[in-house]
N, C-alpha and C positions, 0 to 999 in steps of 0.2 A: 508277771513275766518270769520266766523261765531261766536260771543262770545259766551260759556259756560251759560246757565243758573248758578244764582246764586243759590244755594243750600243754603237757609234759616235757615234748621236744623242743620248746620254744627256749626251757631253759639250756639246752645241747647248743644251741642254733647262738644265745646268748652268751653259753662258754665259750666258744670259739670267737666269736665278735671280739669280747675283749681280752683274752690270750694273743687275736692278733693283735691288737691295738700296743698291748704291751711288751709282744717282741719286737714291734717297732720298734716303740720306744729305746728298748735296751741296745737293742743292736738293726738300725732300719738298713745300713748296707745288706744286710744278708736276709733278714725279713722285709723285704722292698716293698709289697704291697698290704703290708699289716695292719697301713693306719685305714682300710678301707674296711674293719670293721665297723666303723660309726656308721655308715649307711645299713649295715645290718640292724642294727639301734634306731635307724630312724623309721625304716620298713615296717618293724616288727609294732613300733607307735602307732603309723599313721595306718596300720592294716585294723588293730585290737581297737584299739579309740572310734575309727569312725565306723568296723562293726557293731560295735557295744551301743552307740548311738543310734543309728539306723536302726536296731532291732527293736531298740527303746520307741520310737518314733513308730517305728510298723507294728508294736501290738497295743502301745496307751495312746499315740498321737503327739506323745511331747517325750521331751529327756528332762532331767533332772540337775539342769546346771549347777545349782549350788551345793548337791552330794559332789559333783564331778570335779567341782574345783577343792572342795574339802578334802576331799580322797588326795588328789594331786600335791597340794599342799602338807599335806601328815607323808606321804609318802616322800617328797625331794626335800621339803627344807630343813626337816630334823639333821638329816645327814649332811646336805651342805652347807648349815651354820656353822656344825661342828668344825667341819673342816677348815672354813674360813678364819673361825677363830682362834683353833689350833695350830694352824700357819704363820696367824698373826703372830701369836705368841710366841712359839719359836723365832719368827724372825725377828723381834723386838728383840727375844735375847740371847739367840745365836748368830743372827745373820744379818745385820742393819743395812748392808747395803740394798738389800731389797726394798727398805723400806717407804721409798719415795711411791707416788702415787698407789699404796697399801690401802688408801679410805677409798681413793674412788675404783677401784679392782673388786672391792669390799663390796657398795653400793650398787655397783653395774651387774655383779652378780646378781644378789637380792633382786634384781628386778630387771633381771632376764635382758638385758641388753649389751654382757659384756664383749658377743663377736662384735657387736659396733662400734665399740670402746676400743677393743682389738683393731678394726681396721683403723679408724681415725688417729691412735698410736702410735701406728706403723711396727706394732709388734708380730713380730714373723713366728709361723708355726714352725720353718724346718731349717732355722738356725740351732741348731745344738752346740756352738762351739762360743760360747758368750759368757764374761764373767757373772753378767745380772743377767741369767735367765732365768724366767717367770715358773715358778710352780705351779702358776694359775693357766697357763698358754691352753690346758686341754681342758677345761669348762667354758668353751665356745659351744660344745656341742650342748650342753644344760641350759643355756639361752634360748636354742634355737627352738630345743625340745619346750622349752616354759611360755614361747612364743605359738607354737603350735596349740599347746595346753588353753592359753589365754584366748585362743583367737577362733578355734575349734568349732567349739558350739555356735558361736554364732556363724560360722561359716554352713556348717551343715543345718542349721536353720532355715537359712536362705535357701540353699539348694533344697530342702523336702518341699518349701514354701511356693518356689519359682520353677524348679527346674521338673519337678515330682517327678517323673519319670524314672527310672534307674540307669536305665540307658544312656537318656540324657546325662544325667549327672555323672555316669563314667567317663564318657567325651569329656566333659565337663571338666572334670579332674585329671585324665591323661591328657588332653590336652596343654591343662596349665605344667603337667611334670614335663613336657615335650617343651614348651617353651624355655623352661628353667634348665632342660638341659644346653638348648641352642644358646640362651643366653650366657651359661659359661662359658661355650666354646664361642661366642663372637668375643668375648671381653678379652679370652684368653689371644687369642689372633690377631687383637687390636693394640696388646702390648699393657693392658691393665695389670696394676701390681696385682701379683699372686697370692697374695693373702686377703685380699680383695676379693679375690673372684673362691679363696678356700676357705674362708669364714662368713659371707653372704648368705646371709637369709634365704634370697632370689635365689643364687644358685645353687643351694644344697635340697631347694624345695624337695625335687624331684622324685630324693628316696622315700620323703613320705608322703607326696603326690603317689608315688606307684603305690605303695604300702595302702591307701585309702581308696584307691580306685580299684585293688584287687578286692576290698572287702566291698565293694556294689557289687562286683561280677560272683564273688567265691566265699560270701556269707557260710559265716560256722555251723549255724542253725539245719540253713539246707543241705551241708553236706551228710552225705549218707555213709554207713556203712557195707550195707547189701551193693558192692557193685560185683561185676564180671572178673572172674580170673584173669581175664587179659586187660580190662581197663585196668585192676590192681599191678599188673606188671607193668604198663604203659606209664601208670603215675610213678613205680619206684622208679622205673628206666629216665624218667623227665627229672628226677629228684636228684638221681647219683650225678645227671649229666651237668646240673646244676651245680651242684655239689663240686664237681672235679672242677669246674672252671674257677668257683672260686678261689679254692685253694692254690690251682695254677696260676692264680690271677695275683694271689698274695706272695708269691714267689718270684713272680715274673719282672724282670729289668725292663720290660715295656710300660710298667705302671711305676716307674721313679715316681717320686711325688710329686715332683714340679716338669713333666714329658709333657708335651704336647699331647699326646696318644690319652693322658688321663681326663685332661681338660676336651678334646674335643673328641669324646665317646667313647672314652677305655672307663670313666667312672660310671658312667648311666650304662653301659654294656652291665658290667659288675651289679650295680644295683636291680638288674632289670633279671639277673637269674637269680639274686638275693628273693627277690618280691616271688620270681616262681617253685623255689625251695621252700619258701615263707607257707604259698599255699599248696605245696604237698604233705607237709607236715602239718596241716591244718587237718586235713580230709581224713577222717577214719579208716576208710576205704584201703590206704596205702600203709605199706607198712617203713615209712619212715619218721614218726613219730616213736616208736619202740624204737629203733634204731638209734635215738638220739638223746633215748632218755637211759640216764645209768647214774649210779649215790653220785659220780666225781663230778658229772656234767650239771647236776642237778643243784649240788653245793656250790659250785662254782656260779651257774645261771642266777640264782638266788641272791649271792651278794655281789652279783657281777656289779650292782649298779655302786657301791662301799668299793671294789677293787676299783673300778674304772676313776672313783675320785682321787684316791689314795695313792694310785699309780704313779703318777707325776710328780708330785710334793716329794715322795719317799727316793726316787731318780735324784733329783734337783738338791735335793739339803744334804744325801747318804754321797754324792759325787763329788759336790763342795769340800767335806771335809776328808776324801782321800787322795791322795796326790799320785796314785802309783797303781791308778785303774790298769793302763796295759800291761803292768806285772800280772793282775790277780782277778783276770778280766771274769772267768767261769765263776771263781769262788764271791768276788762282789753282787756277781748278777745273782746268785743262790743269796744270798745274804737280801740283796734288795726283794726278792720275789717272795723270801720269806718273811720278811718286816711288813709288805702289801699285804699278803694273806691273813696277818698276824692282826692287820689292825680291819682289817675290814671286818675279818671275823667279830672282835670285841667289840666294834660300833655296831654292826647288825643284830649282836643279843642284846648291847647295853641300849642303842638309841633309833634302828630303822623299824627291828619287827617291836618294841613296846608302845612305840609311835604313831605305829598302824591303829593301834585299837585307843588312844590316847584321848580323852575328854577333857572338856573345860574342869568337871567336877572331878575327874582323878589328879589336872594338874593340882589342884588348889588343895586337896586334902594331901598331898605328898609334899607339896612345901611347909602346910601347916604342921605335919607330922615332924619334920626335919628340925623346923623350929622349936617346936616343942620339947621343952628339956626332959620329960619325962623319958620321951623316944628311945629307945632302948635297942634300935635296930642300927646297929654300929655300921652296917656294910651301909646301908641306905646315907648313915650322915657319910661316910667316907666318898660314896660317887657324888653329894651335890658337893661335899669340901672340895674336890681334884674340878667339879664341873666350873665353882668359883672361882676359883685359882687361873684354869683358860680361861675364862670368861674376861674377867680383871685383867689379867697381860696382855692376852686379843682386843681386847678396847682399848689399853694404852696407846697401841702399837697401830690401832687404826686412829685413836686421836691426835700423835703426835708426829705420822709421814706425812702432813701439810709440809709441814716442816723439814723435811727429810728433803734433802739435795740428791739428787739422780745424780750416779756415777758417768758419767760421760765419757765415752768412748772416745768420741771425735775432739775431745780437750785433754787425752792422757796424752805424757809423753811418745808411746809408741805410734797412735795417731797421727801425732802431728808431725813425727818422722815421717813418716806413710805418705803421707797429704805432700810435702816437701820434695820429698824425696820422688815421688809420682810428677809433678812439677817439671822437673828434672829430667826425671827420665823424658817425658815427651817431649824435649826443647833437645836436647842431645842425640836422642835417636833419630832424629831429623838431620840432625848436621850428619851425624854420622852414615846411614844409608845415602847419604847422598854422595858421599866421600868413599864409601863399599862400594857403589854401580861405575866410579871412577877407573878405581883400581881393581876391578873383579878379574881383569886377561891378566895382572902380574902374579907370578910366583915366587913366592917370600923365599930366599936363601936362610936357610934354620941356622950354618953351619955359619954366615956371618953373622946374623941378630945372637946368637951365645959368644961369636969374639967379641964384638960391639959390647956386650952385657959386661962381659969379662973385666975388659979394661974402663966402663964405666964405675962400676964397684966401688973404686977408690978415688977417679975425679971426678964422677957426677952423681953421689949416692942420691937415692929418691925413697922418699914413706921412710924414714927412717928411724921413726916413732912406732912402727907397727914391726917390728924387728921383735921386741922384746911379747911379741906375743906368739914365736916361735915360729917365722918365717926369715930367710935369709936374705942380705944385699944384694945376692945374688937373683937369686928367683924374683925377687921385687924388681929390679931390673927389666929381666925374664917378661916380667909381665905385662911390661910396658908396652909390647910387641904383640901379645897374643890376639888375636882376635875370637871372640866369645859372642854367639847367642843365646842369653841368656832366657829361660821362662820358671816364674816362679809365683807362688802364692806368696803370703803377706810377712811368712819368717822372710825372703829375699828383699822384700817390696822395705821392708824395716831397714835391710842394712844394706840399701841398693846403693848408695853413696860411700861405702866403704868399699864396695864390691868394684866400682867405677872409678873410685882412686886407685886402686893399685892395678887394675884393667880398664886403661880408660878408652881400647877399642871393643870394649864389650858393649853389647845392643841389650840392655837388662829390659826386659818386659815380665815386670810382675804387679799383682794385683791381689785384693783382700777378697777370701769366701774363693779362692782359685782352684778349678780342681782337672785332671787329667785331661778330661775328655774338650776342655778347652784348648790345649795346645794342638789337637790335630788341627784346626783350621787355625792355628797361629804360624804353626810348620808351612803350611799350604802355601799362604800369605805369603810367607820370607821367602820361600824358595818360587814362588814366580815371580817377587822383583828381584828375585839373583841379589840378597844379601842376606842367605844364610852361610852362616860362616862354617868352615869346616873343623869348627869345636860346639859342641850343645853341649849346655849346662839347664839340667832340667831341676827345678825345687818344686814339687809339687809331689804331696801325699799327706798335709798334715790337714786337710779338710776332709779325707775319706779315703776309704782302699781304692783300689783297680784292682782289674785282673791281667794274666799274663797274656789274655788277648788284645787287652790297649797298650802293652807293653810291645808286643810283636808290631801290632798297629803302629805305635810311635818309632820304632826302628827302622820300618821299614819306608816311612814317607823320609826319613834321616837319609839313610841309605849304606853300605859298606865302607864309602870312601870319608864318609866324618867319622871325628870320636864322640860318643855320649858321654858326657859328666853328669851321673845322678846323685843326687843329693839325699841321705836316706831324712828319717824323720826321728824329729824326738819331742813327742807331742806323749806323755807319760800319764794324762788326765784323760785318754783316749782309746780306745779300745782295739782301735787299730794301726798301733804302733808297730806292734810285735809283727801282725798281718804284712805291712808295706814295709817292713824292712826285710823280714822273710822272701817276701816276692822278689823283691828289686837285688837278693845275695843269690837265688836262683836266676834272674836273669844274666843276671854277669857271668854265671858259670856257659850262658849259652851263646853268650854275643861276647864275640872278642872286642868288638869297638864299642864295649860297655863300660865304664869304670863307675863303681858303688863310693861315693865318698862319705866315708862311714863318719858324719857329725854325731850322731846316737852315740856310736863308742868312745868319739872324741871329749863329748860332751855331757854325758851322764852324772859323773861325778863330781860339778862344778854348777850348783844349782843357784848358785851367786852372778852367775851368765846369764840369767834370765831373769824375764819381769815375774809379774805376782802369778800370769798363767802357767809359769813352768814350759813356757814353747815358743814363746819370741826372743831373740836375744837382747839382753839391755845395750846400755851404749860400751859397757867393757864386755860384752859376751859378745858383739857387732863385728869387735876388732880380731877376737879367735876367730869369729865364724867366717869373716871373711878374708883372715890371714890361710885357714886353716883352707877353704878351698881355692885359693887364687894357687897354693902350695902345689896342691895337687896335681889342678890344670897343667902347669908350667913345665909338671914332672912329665905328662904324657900328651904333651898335645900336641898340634900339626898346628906349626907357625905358619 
């Protein structure tokens, strides 16, 4: 039987798959639909695998399972032991907080079921803002791939066996990717966690359902060269229009990663022009396989599968140990993009391509050589001494996190502020709306509530413990009276009881993981039961930028006659610090009933304010942050 041409562009098709995956990663605000390279990965599988078999099967009658799984094997586990044990090692002795369930992350690997292990954890793909996040989070997709690998031949067994037809056996297959597309979008509709329905076997089928049901219909073998000048135009014309969507599609704020729009047919749209790119560049006939092949695309495609492991680990351990990401956000990202290239390149000469051609009798005479003290080949003992050395602290480090205690979120101090202080706020903002729809026809006199302040000062002082963190008797008074609807993410939700003592007719509505586009229907809410008050205090931007159109958005459901109080962000481990302060000192320049309450500037040089993440305040950073805005309000607000 005849080998397959190698299709050239497949490694083009492969450099961009994980280029996007990894501008996600770096920056997924502005690369929004990047991580929807992995279906490019999965296509390119499920189209090459169940050609190769088929072809096997239509000229001997049978395939050769135990080549296929050998193949499979020398190809994925050289490179993801490495890694495995390399991470271990590192984290035993740079990073122990990871360490806790590091055997079974280890094990679940090795034997292709760690998206399962993922779901049953409740470990989320598109949390980014977490002390103990996982290096491992993005080998869900190496499972699914080892699962497909395992399950393959005997699936196409059955089908040549039962279905024989080809026809049949495409319904057969498109069928079952139609199913697994519906079945994301019913789970997603039903309210299923989301990492459920984005690490699922069932419903990622689909990209290599299509991928295996293009190769019944668009077999490499059949396709011809000699076609018509116009069919050749028609196939580049089908390839570019392909092409443009995806790249729109990687771009586009309709594929956020957790949109409805992705779950129920923005990802199988995506995947379904992936699959028809897949086989234009298949065909001879078209000219975009030249198109796609070039040294940079070809380098890149070749150790896409070394970048795509290395990606994550090298993000995760290089962001750990800088504290001042949004100073140095370009220069880190060149730094991390070259560490990834750096190391993928050296495992692909040292361990993926020797790998490839690797036997029983070469392992055995390379060890025997090593040992042998005659050995004279200094480089050869020098790669198994550094290999021992991983070896030995990646086994410690997977022997000894039985033992290792998980850092617990929901038991740290800030936590249990959060939790408390959430408590709170729901039992108050009940009394209090109900006491707002009372009083909503009266109009507060300003020019008495400041005499009233006045001559309190000195016989009824109040907070007077929070004085010495640079707010006055005065203003604390002041603040007795203001009324505040507050919305804020989890810096507010932290010091919402400090926020509520020195404002205690403020409505604080804040919450953990809070971002922008939440507060338009909170706005909505308050102002049809008529208790928005006519001060907004907004704290949200330390979980992701906006743009100056959810800024206008958010103004304008406010309206002319309140003031806004924005709260900027000092989140310095985050790349869009710089981004959302910039935006929110542009919008004050355009909205008069805007006020920027610059916590960033207040707060920069006082890194003893904050817990270990550098962006919540602790219980003495609580008392600034919320001396430091009550101050503000008091100065410009409508009593």
């Amino acid at each position: 039987m005849a080998k397959n041409r190698f299709i050239t562009g497949y490694s083009g098709l492969r450099a961009l798959a994980v280029i996007g995956v990894i501008l996600y990663h770096l920056d997924p605000n502005t690369f929004i639909g990047g991580y929807l390279g992995v279906p490019i990965f999965f296509v390119l599988s499920g189209y090459l695998v169940t050609d190769h078999m088929l072809k096997s099967y239509k000229h001997t009658g049978k395939y050769n399972n135990k080549h296929f799984y050998l193949t499979r094997v020398k190809k994925l586990y050289p490179q993801m032991v490495t890694l495995l044990w390399l991470c271990a090692a590192y984290i035993l002795l740079f990073q122990r907080n990871l360490l806790a369930k590091l055997n079974q992350i280890v094990a679940t690997n090795l034997l292709n079921v760690y998206n399962f292990w993922q779901i049953s954890n409740g470990q989320s793909y598109f949390e980014r803002f977490a002390a103990n996040e996982s290096p491992f989070t993005h080998l869900w997709t190496m499972s699914i791939e080892g699962q497909f690998y395992i399950l393959w031949p005997l699936v196409i067994f059955l089908l040549v066996k039962f279905a024989k037809k080809r026809k049949r056996v495409f319904w057969i297959l498109f069928g079952l990717s139609i199913a697994s597309a519906i079945e994301m979008a019913v789970l997603y509709l039903r309210g299923a966690d989301i990492n459920r329905i984005y690490y699922g076997t069932d419903t990622r089928f689909f990209a290599l359902g299509l991928g295996a049901a293009l190769a019944i219909i668009w077999p490499i073998e059949n396709l011809k060269t000699n076609i018509t000048k116009s069919d050749t135009k028609l196939l580049d014309l089908i390839g570019f229009t392909s092409l443009v969507v995806m790249l729109a599609m990687f771009f586009s704020k309709q594929v956020e990663a957790q949109s409805a729009f992705v779950y129920c047919g923005g990802m199988f749209l995506f995947t379904f022009f992936t699959t028809v790119l897949v086989g234009v560049i298949a065909h001879p006939g078209s000219h975009w396989n030249k198109w796609m092949t070039n040294p940079v695309f070809s380098w890149i495609g070749s150790r896409s599968y070394g970048i795509y492991l290395y990606q994550f680990p090298v993000m995760i351990f290089f962001e750990d140990k800088v504290t001042d990401l949004a100073d140095h956000v370009f220069l880190y990202h060149v730094i991390e993009i070259g560490l990834i290239l750096i190391l993928s390149e050296v495992t692909y000469r040292l361990i993926e391509k020797p790998m490839s051609k690797i036997t029983w009798q070469k392992t055995k005479n390379f060890f025997l050589q090593v040992i042998d003290s005659r050995e004279k080949d200094y480089v050869k003992r020098t790669k198994a001494t550094l290999a021992s050395i991983v070896f030995l602290f990646g086994s410690i480090g997977i022997l000894v996190s039985p033992h290792a205690k998980a850092v617990d979120f929901n038991k740290s101090q800030l936590a249990e502020r959060i939790t408390a202080n959430k408590k709170e706020q729901e039992k108050e903002n009940k009394q209090l709306i109900a006491k707002m729809k009372k009083r909503k026809k009266t109009e507060a006199d300003s020019s008495n509530i400041i005499k009233k302040a006045e001559k309190a000062v000195k016989t009824h002082p109040v907070n007077k413990s929070f004085v010495k963190y640079g707010i006055s008797q005065l203003d604390l008074q002041l603040a007795q009276h203001v009324q505040v609807t507050a919305l804020g993410d989890s810096v507010m939700a932290g010091s919402s009881d400090d926020l509520k003592k020195l404002m205690p007719k403020a409505l604080i509505d804040a919450a953990v993981s809070r971002q922008l586009n939440v507060a338009f229907g909170l706005l909505d809410e308050y102002k049809n039961e008529n208790v928005l008050a006519n001060n907004v205090l907004i704290g949200l931007g330390t979980n992701g930028p906006f743009s100056m159109e959810d800024v206008d958005h958010l103004m304008h459901q406010v309206g002319q006659k309140r003031h806004v109080f924005w709260i900027n962000t000092h989140v310095p481990t985050r790349q869009w610090q710089g981004q959302v302060n910039g935006l929110l000192k542009q919008a004050a320049k355009k909205y008069r009933n805007l006020t920027v309450i610059d916590w960033y500037g207040y707060s920069k040089n006082h890194p003893n304010w904050f817990y270990d993440d550098h962006t919540h305040p602790n219980l003495k950073g609580s008392k600034y942050y919320s001396s430091f805005i009550t101050k503000t309000i008091v100065k410009e607000s409508k009593f």
